[in-house]
C-alpha positions as CSV (number, residue, x, y, z in Angstrom):
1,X,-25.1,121.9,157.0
2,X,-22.0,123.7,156.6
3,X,-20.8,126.0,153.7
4,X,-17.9,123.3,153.0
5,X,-20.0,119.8,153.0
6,X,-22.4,122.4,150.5
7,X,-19.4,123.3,148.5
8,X,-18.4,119.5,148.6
9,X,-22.1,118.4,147.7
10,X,-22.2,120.6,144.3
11,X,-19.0,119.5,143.1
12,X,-19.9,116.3,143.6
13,X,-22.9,116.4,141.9
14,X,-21.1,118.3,138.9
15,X,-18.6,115.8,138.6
16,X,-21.1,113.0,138.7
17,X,-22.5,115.2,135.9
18,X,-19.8,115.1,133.8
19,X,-19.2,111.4,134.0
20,X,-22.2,110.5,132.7
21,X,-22.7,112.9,130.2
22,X,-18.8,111.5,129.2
23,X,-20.7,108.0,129.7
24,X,-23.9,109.0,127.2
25,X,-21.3,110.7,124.8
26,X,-19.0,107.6,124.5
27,X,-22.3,105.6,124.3
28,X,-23.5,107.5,121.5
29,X,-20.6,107.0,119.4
30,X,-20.9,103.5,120.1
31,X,-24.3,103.3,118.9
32,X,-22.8,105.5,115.7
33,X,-20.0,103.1,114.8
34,X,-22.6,100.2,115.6
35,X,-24.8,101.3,112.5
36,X,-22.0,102.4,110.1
37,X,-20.9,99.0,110.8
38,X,-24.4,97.5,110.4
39,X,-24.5,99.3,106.7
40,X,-21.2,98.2,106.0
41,X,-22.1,94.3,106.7
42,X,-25.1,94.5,104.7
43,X,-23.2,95.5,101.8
44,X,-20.7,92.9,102.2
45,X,-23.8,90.5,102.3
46,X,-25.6,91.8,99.0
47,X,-22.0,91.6,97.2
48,X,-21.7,87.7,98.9
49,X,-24.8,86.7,97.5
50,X,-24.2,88.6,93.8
51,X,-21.4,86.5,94.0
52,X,-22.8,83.3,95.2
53,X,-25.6,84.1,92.4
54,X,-23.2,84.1,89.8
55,X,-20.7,81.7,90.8
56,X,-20.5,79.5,87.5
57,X,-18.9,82.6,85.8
58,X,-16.5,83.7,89.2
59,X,-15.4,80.2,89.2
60,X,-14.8,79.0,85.6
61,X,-13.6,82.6,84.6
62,X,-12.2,84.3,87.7
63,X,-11.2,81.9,90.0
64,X,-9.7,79.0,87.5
65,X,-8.1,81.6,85.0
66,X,-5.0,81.4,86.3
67,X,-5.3,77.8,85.4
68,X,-6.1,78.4,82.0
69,X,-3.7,79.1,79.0
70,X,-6.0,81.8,77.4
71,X,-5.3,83.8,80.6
72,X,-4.4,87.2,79.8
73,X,-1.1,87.2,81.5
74,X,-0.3,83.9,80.0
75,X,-1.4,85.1,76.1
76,X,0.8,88.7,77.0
77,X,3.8,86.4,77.6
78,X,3.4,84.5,74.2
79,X,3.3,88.2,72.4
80,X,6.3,89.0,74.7
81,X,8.1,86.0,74.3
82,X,7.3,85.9,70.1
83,X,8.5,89.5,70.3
84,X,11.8,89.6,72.0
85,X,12.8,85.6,70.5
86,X,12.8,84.6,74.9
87,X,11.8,80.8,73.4
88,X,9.1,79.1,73.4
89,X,9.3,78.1,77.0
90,X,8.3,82.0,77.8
91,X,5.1,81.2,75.9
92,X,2.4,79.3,78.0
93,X,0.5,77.4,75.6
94,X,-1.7,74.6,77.1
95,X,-3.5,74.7,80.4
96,X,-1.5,74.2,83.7
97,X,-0.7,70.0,84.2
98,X,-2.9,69.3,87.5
99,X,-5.9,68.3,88.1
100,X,-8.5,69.9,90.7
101,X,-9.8,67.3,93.4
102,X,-12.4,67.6,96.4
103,X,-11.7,65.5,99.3
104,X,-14.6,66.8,101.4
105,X,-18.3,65.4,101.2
106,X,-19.2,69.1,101.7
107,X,-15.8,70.6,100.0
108,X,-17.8,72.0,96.9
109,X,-20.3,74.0,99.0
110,X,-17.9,75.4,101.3
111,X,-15.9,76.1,98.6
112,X,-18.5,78.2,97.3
113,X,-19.7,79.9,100.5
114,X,-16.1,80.5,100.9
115,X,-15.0,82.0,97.6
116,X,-18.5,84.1,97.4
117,X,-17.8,85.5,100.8
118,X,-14.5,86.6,100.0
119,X,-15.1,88.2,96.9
120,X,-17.6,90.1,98.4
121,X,-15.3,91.5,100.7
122,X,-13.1,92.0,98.4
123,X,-15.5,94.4,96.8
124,X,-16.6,95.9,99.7
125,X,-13.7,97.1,101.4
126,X,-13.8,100.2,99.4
127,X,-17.4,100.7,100.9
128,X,-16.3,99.7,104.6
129,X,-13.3,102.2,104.0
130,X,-16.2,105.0,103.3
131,X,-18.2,104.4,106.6
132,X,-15.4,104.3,108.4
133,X,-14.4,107.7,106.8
134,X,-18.0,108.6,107.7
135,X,-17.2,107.9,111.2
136,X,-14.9,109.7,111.9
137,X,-14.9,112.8,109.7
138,X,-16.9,114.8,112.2
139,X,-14.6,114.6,114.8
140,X,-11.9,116.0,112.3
141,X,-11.0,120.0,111.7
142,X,-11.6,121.4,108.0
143,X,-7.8,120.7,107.4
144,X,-7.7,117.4,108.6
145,X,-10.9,116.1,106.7
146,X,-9.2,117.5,103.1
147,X,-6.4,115.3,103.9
148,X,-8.2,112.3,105.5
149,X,-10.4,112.2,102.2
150,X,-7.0,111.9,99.9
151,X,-6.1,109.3,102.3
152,X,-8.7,107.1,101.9
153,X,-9.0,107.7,98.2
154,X,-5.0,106.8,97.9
155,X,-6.0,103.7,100.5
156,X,-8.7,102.4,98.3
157,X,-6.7,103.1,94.8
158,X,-3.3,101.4,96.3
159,X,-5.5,98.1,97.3
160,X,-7.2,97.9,94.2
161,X,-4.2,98.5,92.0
162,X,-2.3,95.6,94.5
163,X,-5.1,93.2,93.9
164,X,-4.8,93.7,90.0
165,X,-1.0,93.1,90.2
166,X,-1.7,90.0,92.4
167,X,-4.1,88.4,90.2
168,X,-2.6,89.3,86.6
169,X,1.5,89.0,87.3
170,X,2.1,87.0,90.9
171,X,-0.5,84.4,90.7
172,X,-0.3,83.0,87.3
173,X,3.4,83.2,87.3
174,X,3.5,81.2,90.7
175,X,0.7,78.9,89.7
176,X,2.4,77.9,86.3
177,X,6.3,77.6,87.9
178,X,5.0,75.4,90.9
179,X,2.4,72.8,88.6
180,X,5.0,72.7,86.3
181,X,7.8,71.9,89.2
182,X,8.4,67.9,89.4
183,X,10.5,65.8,91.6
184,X,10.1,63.1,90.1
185,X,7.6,62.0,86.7
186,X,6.1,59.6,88.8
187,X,4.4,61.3,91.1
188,X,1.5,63.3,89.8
189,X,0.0,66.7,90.9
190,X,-3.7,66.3,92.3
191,X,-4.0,69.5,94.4
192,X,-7.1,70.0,96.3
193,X,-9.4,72.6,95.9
194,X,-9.1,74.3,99.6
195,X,-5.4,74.5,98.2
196,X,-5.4,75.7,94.7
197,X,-8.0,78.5,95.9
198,X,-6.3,79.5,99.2
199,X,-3.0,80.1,97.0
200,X,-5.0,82.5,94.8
201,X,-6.7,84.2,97.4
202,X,-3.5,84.5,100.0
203,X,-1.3,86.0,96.9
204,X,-3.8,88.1,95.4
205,X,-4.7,89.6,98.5
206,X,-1.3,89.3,99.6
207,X,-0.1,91.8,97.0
208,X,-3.1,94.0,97.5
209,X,-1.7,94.8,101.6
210,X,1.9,95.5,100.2
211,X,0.6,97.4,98.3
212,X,-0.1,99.9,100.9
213,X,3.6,100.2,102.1
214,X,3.0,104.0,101.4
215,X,0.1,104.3,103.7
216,X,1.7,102.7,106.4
217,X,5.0,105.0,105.9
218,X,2.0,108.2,105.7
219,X,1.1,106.3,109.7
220,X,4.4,105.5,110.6
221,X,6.1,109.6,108.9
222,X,3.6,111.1,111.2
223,X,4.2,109.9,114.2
224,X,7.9,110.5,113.6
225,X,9.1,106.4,113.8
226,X,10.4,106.9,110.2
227,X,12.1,109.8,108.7
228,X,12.8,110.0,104.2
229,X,16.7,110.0,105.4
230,X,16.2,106.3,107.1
231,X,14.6,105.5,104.5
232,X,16.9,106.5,102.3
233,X,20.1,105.3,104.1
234,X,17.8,101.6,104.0
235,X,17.5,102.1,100.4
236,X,20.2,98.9,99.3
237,X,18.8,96.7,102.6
238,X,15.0,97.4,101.0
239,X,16.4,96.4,97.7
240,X,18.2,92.9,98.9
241,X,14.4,92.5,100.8
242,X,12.1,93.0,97.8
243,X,14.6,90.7,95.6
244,X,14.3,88.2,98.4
245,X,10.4,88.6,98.4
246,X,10.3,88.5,94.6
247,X,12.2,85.2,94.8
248,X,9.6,83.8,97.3
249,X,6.6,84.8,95.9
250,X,7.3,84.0,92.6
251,X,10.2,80.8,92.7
252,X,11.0,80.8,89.2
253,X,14.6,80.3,87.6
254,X,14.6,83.4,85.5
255,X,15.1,86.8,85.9
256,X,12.9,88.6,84.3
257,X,9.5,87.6,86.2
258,X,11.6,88.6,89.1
259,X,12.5,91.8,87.5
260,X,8.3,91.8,86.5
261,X,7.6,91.2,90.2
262,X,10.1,93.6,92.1
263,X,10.0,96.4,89.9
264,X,6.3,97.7,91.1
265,X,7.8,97.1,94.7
266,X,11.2,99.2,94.1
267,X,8.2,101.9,92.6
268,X,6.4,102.0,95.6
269,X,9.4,102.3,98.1
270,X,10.5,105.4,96.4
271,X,6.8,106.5,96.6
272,X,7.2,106.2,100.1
273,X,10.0,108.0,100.6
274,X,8.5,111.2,99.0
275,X,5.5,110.5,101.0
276,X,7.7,110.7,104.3
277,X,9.4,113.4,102.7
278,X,6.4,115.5,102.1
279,X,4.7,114.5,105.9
280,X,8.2,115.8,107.2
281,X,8.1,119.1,105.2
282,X,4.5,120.0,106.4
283,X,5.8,119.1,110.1
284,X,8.7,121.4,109.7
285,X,6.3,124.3,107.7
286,X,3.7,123.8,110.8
287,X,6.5,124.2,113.6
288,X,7.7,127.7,111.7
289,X,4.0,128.7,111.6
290,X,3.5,127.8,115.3
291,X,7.0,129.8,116.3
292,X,6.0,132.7,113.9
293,X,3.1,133.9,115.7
294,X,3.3,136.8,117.7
């Protein structure tokens, strides 16, 4: 055998080498991810079945609150309204004027099964968020893990504050515009409850995602696709698109629960723009850094 089919041999074998300890590597992170994944699940479960355990309380308190007239939001108005002399129309005062039907010989149960399981992801997203962290903090420098923590806190506090201002202010204001909406007296509202509880859940969560706009402008500042100056040259198309979404989500005649819904929104897209802002200025102080050395 020659020295060159030797040569060729060893690098072949060395190569061949490398690929599968690239092969075991990406296998063991697999098997990593699998178990944070695992851990995550099971929590989601445990917080499903708490839920599904307690389900006479999540359903008359939580989920049909909205409904009620002794919801918070609802008794805040009546202060507000007594207050400031808005008329007794402000005030909410008796229970919302439909009634809650099943069409489904197995409605009920799925409606529980449902409404359990999503509550208990609700509640464990901030766990999920953690392994995830978990995950993929040791593959980060000392640097990057200080400002990946922050990010996750600000991630978790955002989705939780959104899903607060969902519940409280968007839902029971959409709820008690929409049952009290006719076409005509003769027609009565019986909504189903597939419908009543996919409205609460789609504009609770809803709120709770747009609530991250600044996270995704964090994403989106640090790859350079958005800059604080687009931003801020967007600033009066943002404003005619949260008016607009204000409108939608909550389609009620008067402006103040507009006002009530848009104003968080116009709070959180000047919150981006100093988040951009400061991802740009530590881009700019890293480049002066990297130019400055010797």
């Amino acid at each position: 055998m020659s020295n060159t089919e030797s040569t060729d041999i060893v690098k072949s074998v060395k190569e061949r080498g490398k690929s599968l300890e690239a092969e075991m590597s990406f296998f063991d992170h697999l098997d990593v991810l699998r178990k944070h994944l695992i851990r995550s699940s099971l929590a989601i479960v445990v917080l499903t079945s708490v839920a599904f355990a307690y389900y006479d309380f999540i359903f008359d308190t939580i989920i049909m609150g909205p409904k009620k007239y002794t919801f918070w939001t609802y008794r805040m108005m009546c202060i507000i309204g007594d207050k400031f002399n808005l008329g007794p129309d402000f005030c909410v005062s008796k229970d919302i004027p439909f009634n809650i039907i099943n069409t489904e010989m197995a409605g009920q149960f799925t409606l529980q099964m449902n409404s359990s399981l999503l509550i208990g992801v609700v509640l464990g997203a901030p766990y999920l968020l953690f392994e995830l962290w978990l995950f993929i903090k040791p593959a980060l420098h000392e640097t990057e893990r200080k400002s990946a923590t922050g990010f996750t806190g600000y991630a978790v506090l955002l989705f939780m504050l959104g899903i607060l201002f969902g519940y409280y202010i968007i839902t029971p204001l959409s709820i008690n515009f929409l049952a009290n909406y006719t076409v005509s007296s003769i027609i009565q509202n019986q909504i189903t409850i597939d419908s009543y509880l996919s409205s609460v859940a789609t504009l609770t969560l809803g709120s709770g995602f747009v609530f991250e706009l600044p996270i995704l402008i964090f994403i989106l500042s640090k790859f350079g696709i958005i800059t604080p100056k687009i931003m801020r040259n967007s600033r009066r198309y943002a404003t005619v698109i949260i008016l607009i979404i204000a409108a939608v989500v909550t389609p009620t005649p008067d402006i103040l629960t507009m006002l009530t819904v848009s104003f968080p929104l116009f709070l959180l897209y000047e919150l981006s723009i100093v988040v951009s802002a400061r991802v740009e200025r530590g881009k700019k102080k890293a480049e002066l850094e990297f130019y400055a050395k010797p």
